[in-house]
py3Dmol code that shows the C-alpha trace and the ligand (Angstrom):
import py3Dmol

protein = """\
ATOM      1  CA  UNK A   1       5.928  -2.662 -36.458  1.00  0.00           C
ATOM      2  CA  UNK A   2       4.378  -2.751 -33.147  1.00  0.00           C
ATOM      3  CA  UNK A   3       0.583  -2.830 -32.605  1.00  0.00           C
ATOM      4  CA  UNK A   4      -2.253  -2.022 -29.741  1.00  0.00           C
ATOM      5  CA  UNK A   5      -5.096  -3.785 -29.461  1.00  0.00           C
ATOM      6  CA  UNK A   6      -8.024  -1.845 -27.959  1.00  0.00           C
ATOM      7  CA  UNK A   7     -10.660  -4.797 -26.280  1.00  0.00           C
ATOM      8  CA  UNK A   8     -13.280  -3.577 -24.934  1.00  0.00           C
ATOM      9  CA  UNK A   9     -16.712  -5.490 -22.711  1.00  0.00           C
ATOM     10  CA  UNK A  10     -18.405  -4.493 -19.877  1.00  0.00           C
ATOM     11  CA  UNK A  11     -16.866  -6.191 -17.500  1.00  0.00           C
ATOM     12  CA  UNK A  12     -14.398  -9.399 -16.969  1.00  0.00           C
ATOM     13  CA  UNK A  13     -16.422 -11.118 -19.734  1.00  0.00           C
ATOM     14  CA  UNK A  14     -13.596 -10.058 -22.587  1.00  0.00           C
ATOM     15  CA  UNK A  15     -11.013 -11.176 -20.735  1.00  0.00           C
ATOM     16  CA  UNK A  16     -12.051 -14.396 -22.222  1.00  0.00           C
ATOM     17  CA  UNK A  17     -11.521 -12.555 -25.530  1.00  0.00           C
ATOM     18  CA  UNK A  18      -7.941 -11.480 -24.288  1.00  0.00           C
ATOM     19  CA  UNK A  19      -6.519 -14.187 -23.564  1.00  0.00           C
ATOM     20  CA  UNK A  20      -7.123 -15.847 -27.039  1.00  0.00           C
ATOM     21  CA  UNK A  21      -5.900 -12.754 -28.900  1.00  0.00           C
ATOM     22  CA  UNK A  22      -2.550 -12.974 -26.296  1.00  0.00           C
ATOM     23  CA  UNK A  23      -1.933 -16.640 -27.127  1.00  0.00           C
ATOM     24  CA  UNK A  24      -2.477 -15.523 -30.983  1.00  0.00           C
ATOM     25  CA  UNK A  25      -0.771 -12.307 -30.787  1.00  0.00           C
ATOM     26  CA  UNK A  26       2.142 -12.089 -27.741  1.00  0.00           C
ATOM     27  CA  UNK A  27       3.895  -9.713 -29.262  1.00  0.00           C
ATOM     28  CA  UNK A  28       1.196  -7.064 -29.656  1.00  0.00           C
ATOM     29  CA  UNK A  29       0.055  -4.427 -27.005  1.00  0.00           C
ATOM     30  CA  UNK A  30      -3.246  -4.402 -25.361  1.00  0.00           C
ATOM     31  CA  UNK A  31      -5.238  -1.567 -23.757  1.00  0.00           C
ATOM     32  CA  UNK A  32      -8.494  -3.604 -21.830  1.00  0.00           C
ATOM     33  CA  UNK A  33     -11.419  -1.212 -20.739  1.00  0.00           C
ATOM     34  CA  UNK A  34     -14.210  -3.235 -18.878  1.00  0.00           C
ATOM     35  CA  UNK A  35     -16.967  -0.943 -17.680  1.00  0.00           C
ATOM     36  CA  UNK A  36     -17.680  -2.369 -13.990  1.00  0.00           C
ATOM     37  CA  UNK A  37     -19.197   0.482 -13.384  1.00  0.00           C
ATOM     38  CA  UNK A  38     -22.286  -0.194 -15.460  1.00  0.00           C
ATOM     39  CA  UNK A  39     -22.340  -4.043 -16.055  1.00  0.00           C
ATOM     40  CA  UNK A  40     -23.965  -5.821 -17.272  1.00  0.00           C
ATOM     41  CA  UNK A  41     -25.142  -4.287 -20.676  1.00  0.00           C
ATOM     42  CA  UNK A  42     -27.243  -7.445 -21.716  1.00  0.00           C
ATOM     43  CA  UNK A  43     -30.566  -6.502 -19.941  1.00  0.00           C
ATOM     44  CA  UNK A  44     -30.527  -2.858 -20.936  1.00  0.00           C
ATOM     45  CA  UNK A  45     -32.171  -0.672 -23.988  1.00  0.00           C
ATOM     46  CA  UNK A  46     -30.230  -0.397 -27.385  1.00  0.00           C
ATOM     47  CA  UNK A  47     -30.086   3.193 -26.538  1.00  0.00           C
ATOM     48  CA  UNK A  48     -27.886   2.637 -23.363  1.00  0.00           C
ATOM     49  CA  UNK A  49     -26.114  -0.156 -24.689  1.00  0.00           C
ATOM     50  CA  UNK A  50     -24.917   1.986 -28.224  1.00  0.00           C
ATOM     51  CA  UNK A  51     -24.512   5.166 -25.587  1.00  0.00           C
ATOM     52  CA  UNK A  52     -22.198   3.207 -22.950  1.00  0.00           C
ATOM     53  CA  UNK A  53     -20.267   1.237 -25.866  1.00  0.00           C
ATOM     54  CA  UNK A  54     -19.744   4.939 -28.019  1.00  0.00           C
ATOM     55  CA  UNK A  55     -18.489   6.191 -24.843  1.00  0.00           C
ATOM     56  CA  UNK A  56     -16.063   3.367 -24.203  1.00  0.00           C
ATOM     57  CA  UNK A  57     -14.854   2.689 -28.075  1.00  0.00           C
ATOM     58  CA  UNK A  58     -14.312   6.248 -28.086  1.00  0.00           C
ATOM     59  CA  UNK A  59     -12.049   6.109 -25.230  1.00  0.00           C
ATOM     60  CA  UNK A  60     -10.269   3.427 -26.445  1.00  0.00           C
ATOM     61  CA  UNK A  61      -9.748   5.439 -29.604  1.00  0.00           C
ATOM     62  CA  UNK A  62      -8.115   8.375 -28.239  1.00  0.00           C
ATOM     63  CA  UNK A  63      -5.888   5.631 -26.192  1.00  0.00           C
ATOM     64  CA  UNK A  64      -4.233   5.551 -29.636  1.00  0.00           C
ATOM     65  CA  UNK A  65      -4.437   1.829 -29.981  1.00  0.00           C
ATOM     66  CA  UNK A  66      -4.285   0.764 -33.593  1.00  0.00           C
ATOM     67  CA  UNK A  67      -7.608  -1.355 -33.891  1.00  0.00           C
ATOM     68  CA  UNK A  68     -10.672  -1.984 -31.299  1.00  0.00           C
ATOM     69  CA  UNK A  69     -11.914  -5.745 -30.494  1.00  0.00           C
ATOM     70  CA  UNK A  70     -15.564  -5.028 -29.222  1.00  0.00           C
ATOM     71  CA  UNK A  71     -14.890  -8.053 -27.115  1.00  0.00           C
ATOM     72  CA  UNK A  72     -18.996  -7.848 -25.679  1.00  0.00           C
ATOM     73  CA  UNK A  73     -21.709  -9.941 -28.254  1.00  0.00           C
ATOM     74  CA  UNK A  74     -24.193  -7.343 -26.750  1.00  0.00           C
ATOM     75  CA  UNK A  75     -22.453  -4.309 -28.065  1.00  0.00           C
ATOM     76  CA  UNK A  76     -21.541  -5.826 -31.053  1.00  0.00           C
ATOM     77  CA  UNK A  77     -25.153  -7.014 -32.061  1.00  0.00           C
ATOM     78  CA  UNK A  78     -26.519  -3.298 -31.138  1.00  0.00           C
ATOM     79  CA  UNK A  79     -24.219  -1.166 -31.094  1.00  0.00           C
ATOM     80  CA  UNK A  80     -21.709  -1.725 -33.757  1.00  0.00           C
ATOM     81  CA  UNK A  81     -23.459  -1.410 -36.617  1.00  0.00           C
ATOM     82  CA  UNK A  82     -24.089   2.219 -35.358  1.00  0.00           C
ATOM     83  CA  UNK A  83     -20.953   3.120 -34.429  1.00  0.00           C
ATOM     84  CA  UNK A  84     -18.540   1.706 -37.183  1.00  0.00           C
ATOM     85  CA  UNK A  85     -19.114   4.482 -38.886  1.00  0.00           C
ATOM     86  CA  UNK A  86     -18.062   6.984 -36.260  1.00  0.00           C
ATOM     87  CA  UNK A  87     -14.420   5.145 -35.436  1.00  0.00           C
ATOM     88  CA  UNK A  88     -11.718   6.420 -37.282  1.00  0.00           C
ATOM     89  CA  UNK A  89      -9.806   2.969 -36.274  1.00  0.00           C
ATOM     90  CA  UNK A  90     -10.603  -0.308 -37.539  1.00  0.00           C
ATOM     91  CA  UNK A  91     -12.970  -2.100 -35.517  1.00  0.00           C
ATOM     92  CA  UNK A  92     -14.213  -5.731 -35.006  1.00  0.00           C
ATOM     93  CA  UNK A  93     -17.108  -7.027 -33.631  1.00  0.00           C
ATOM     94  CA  UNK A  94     -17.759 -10.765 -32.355  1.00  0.00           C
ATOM     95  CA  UNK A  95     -20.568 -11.919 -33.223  1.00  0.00           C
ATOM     96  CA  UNK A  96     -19.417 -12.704 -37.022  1.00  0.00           C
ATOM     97  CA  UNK A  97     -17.066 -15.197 -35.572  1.00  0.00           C
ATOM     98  CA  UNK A  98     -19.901 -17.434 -33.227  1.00  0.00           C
ATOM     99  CA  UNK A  99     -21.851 -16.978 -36.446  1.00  0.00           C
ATOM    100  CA  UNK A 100     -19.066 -18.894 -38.604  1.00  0.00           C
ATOM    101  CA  UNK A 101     -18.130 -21.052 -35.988  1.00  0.00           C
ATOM    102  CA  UNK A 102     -22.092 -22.160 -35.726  1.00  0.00           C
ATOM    103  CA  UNK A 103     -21.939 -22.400 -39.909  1.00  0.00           C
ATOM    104  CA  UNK A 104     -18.857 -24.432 -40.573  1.00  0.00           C
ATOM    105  CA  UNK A 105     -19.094 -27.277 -37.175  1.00  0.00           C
ATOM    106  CA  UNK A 106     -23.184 -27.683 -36.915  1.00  0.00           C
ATOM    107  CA  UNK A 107     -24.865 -30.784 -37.821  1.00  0.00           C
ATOM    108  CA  UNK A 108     -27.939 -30.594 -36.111  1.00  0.00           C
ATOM    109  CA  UNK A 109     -29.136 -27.814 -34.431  1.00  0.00           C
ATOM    110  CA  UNK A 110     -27.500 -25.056 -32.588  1.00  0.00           C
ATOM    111  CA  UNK A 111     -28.374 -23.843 -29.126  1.00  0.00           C
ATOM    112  CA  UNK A 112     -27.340 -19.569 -28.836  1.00  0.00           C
ATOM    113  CA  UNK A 113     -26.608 -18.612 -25.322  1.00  0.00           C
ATOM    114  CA  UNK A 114     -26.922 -15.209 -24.826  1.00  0.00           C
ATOM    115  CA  UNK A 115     -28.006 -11.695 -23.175  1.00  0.00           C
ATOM    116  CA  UNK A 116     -31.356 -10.835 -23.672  1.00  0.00           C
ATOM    117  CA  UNK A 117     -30.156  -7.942 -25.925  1.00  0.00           C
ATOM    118  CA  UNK A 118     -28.345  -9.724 -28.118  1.00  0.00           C
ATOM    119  CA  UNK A 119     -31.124 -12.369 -28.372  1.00  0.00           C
ATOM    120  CA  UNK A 120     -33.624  -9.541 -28.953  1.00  0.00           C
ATOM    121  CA  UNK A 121     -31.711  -8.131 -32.003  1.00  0.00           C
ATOM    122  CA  UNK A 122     -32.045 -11.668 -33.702  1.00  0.00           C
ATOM    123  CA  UNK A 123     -28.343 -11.421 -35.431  1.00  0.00           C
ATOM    124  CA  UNK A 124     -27.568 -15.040 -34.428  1.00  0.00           C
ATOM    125  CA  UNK A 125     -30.763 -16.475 -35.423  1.00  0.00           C
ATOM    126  CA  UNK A 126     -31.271 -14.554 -38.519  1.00  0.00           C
ATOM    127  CA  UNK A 127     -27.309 -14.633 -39.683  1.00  0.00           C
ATOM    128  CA  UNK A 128     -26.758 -18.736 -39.150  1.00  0.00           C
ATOM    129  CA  UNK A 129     -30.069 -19.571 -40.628  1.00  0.00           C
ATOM    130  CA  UNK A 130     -29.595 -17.817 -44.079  1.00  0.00           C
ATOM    131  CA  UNK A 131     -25.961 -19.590 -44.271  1.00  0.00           C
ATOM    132  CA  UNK A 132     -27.883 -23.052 -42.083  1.00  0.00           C
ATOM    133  CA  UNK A 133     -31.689 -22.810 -43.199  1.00  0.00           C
ATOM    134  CA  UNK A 134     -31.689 -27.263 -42.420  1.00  0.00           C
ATOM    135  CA  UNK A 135     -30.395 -26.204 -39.025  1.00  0.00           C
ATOM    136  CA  UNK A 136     -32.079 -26.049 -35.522  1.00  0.00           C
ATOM    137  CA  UNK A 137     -31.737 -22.699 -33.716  1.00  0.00           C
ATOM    138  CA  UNK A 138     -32.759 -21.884 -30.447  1.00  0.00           C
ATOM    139  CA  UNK A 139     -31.654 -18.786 -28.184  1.00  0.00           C
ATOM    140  CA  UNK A 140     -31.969 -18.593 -24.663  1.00  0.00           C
ATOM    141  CA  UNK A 141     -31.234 -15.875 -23.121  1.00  0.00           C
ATOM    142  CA  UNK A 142     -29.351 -16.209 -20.016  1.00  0.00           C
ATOM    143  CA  UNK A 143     -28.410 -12.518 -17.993  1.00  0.00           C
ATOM    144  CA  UNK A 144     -27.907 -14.695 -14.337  1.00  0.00           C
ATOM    145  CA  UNK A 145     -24.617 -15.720 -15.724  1.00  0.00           C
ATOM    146  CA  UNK A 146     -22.942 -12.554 -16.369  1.00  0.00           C
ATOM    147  CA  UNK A 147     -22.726 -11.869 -12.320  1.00  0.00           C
ATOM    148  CA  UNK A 148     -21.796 -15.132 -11.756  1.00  0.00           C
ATOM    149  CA  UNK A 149     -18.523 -14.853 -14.054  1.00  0.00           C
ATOM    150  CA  UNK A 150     -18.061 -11.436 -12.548  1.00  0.00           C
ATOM    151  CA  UNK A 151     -17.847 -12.853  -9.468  1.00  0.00           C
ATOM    152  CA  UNK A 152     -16.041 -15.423 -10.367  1.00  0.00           C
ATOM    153  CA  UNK A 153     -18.762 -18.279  -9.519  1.00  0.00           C
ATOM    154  CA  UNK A 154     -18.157 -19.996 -13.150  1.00  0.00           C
ATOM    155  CA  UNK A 155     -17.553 -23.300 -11.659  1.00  0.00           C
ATOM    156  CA  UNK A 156     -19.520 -23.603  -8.969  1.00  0.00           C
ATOM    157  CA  UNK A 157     -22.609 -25.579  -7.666  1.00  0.00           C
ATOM    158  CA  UNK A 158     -25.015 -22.389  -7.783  1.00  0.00           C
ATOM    159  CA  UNK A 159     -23.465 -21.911 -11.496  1.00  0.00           C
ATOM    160  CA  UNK A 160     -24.364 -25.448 -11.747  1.00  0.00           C
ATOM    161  CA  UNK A 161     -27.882 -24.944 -10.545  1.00  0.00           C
ATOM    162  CA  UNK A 162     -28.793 -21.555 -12.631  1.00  0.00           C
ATOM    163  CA  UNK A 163     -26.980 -23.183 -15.856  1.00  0.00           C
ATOM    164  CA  UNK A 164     -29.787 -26.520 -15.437  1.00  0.00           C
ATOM    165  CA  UNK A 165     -33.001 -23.826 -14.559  1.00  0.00           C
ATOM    166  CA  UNK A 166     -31.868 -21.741 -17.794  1.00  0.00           C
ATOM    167  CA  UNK A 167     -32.056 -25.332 -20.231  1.00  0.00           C
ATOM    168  CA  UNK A 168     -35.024 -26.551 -18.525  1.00  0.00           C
ATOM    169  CA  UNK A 169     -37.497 -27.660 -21.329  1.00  0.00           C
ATOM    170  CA  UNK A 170     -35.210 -27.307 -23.767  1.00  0.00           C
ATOM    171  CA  UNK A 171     -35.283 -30.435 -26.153  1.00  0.00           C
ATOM    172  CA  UNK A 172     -31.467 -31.082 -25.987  1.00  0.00           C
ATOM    173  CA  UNK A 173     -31.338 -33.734 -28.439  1.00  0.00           C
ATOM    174  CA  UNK A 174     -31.920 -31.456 -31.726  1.00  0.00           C
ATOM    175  CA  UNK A 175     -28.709 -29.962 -30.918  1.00  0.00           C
ATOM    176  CA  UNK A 176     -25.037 -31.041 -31.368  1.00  0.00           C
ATOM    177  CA  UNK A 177     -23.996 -27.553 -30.426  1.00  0.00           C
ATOM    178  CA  UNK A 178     -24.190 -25.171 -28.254  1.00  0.00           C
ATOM    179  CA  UNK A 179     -22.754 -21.558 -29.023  1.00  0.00           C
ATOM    180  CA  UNK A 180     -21.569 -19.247 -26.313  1.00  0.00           C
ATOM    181  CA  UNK A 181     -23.249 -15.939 -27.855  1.00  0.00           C
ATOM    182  CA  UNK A 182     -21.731 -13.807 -24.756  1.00  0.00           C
ATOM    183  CA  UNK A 183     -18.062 -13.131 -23.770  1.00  0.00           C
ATOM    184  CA  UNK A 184     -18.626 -13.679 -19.696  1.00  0.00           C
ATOM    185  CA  UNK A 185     -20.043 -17.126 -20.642  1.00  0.00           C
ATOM    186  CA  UNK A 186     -16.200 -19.068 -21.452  1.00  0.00           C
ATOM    187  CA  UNK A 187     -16.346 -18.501 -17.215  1.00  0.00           C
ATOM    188  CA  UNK A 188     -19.080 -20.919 -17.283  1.00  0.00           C
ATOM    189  CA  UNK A 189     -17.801 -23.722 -19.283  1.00  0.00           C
ATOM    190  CA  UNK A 190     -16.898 -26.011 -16.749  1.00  0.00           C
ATOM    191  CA  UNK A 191     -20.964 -25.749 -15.386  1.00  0.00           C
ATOM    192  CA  UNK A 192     -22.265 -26.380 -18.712  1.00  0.00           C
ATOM    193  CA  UNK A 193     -19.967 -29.093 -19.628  1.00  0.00           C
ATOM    194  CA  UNK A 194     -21.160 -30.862 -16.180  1.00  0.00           C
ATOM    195  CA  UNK A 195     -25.026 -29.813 -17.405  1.00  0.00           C
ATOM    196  CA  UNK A 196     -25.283 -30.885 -21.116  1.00  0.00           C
ATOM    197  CA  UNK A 197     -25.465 -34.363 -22.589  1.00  0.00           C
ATOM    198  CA  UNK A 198     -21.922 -35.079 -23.730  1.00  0.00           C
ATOM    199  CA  UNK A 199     -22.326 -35.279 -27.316  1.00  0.00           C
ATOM    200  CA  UNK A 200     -23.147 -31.568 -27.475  1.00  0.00           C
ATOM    201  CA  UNK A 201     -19.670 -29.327 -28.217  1.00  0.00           C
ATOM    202  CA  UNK A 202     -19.496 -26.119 -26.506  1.00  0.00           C
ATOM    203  CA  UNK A 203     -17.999 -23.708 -28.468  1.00  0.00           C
ATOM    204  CA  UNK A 204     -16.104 -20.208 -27.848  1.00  0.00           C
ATOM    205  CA  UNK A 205     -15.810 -18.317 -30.930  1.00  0.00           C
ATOM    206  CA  UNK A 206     -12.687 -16.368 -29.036  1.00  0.00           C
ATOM    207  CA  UNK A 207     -10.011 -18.527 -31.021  1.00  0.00           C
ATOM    208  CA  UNK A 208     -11.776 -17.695 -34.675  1.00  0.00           C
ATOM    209  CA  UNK A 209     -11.608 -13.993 -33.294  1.00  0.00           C
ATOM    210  CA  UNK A 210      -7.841 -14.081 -32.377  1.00  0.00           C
ATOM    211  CA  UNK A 211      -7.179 -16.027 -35.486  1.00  0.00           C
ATOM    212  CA  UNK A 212      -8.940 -12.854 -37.900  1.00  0.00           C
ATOM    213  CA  UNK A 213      -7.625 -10.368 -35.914  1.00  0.00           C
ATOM    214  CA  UNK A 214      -3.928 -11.889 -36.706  1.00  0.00           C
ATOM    215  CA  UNK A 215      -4.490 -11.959 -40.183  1.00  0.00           C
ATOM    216  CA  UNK A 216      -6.175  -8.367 -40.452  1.00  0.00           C
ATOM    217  CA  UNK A 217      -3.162  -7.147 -38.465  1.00  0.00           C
ATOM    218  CA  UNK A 218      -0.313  -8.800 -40.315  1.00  0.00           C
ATOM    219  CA  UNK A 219       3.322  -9.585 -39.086  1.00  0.00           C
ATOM    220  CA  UNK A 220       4.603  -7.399 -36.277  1.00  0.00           C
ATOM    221  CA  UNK A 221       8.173  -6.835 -34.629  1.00  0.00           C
ATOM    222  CA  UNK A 222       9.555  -9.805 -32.548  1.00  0.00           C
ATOM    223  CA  UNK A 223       8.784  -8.488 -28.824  1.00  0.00           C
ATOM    224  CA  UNK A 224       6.838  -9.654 -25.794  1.00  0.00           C
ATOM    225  CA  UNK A 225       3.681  -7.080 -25.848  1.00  0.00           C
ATOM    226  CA  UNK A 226       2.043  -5.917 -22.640  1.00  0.00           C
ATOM    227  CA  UNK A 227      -1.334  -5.222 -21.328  1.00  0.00           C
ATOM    228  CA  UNK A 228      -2.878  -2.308 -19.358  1.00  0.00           C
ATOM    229  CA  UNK A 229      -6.016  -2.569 -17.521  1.00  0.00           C
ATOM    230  CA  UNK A 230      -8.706  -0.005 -17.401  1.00  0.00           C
ATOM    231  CA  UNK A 231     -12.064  -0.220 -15.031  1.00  0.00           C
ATOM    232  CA  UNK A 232     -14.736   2.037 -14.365  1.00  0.00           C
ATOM    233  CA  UNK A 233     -15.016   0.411 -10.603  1.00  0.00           C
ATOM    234  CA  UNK A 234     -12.913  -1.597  -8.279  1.00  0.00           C
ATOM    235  CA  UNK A 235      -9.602  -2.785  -9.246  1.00  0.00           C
ATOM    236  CA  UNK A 236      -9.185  -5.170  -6.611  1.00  0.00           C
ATOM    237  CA  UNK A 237     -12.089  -7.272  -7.622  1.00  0.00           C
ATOM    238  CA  UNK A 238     -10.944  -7.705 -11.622  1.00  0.00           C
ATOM    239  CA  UNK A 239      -7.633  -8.091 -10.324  1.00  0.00           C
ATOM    240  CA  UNK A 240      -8.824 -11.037  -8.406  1.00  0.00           C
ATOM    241  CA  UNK A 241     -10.953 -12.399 -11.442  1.00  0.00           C
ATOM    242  CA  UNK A 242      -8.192 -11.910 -14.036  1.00  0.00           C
ATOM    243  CA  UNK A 243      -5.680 -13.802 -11.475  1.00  0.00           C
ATOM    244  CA  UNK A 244      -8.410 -16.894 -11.561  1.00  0.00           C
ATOM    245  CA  UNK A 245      -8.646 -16.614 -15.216  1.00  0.00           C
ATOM    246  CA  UNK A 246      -4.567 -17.043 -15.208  1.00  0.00           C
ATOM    247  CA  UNK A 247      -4.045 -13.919 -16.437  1.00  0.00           C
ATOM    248  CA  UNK A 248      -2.550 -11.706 -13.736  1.00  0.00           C
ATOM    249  CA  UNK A 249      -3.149  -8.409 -13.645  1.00  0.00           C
ATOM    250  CA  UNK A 250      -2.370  -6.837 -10.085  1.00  0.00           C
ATOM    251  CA  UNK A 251      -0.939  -3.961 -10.739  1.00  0.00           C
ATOM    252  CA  UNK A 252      -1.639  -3.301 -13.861  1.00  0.00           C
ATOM    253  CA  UNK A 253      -5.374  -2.318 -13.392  1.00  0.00           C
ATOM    254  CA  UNK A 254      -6.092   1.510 -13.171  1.00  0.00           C
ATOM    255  CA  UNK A 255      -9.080   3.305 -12.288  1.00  0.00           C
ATOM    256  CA  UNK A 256     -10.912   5.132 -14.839  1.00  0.00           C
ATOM    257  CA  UNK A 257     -13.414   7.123 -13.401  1.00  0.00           C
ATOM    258  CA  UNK A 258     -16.487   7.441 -15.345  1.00  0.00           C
ATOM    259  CA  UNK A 259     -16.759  10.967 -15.658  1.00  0.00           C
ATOM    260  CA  UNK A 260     -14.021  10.620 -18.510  1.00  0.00           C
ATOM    261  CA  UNK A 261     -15.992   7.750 -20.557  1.00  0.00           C
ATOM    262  CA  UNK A 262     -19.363  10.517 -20.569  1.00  0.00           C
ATOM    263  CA  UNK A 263     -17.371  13.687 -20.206  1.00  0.00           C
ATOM    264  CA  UNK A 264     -19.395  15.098 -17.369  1.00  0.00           C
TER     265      UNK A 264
END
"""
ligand_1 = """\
10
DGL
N -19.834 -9.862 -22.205
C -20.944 -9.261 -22.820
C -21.472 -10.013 -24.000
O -20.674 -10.669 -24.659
C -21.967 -8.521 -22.021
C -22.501 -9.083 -20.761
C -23.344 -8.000 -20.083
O -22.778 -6.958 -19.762
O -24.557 -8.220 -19.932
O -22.615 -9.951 -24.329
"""
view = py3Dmol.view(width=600, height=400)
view.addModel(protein, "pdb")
view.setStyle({"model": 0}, {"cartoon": {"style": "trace"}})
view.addModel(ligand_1, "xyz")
view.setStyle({"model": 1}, {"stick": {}})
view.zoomTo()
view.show()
């Protein structure tokens, strides 16, 4: 059988999300909606957040793909648990994942990067610490890093300089870990590598995803899949993002104006 994979962020961020669930899964087909339009998500009200992600999940439904990867910790802390229910498909969510990956590798303490919405609807802190309660947790909410990894400034010195400003005062030797609670923030690896003592891991809960999705999806036909690209705004500049995340996508990006995500 052959499968589509709905992934859906709002912006480049899931492409980090992709690209794990392409190395996992070639064979299967992928349908990628990043709202440009109306990134970032992380600094706005749960009501926006649940009403942009019903609108795009939605979409993504009557795509026909076969499951949906909410590949965007924001909508996944706020708005998934309010619109499983309304998804006909099966749909996954990745903040389980960064919780698990935070539960099974943390010795010490465990440093959440996030958006402020995510870190205002407490699922990291509250999830790890019932399965961790001898562990250190500490969020920090950091929304200057989402335009930076839409603009493809991951690995740069201002990335450099923001990453340091957002740990500031942070006591970095209770943790051993720190746990990138946000899909855009795999772009800024290389920054916080160069930032944080070295003994700290920085870990991606992308491969964990890829990995469940796999098993929930079972064994598929021998066949190289293929991916289609869907933005609310300019095609040129994911194109050029996706190209820098080795994923090339130039000509296979399509506008999708918003009207058709709110029906106006
Ligand atoms: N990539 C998203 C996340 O994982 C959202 C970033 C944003 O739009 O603020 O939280």
């Amino acid at each position: 059988m052959s499968r589509v994979i709905g992934v859906f962020d709002s912006g480049v961020g899931g492409l980090t999300v992709l690209s794990r669930l392409r190395a996992r899964l070639p064979e299967a087909d992928f349908v990628y909606l990043g709202d440009t339009a109306r990134v970032p998500y992380g600094t706005r009200s749960a009501e926006t957040i649940i009403e942009y992600s019903r609108q795009g999940i939605l979409h993504l439904q009557t795509s026909g793909v076969d499951l949906v990867v909410v590949a965007c910790n924001t909508a996944s802390a706020v708005a998934l648990p309010v619109l499983a229910g309304e998804v006909a498909v099966p749909i996954v969510g990745v903040v389980e994942d960064g919780v698990l990956e935070a539960v099974d590798t943390a010795r010490r303490g465990v440093l959440v990067l996030a958006t402020p919405a995510t870190i205002a609807s407490r699922v990291y802190k509250e999830w790890i610490g019932k399965r961790r309660p001898e562990l250190v947790i500490e969020e920090v909410a950091c929304p200057l890093f989402v335009p930076l990894a839409e603009e493809g400034w991951g690995d740069t010195e201002v990335a450099d300089l923001v990453v340091r400003r957002y740990l500031e005062g942070i006591e970095l030797r209770y943790f051993d870990l720190v746990l990138l609670g946000c899909t855009h923030f795999p772009l800024l690896e290389p920054a916080l590598r160069r930032c944080l003592p070295t003994d700290v891991a920085v870990e991606d809960p992308g491969p964990r995803l890829a990995e469940r999705v796999a098993r929930m999806l079972g064994p598929m036909l021998a066949r190289r899949g293929v991916v289609r690209f869907e933005v609310t705004d300019s095609v040129e500049s994911f194109a050029r993002v996706a190209g820098w995340m080795g994923m090339p996508a130039e000509g296979h990006v399509a506008h999708l104006p918003l009207s058709v995500l709110t029906g106006d």
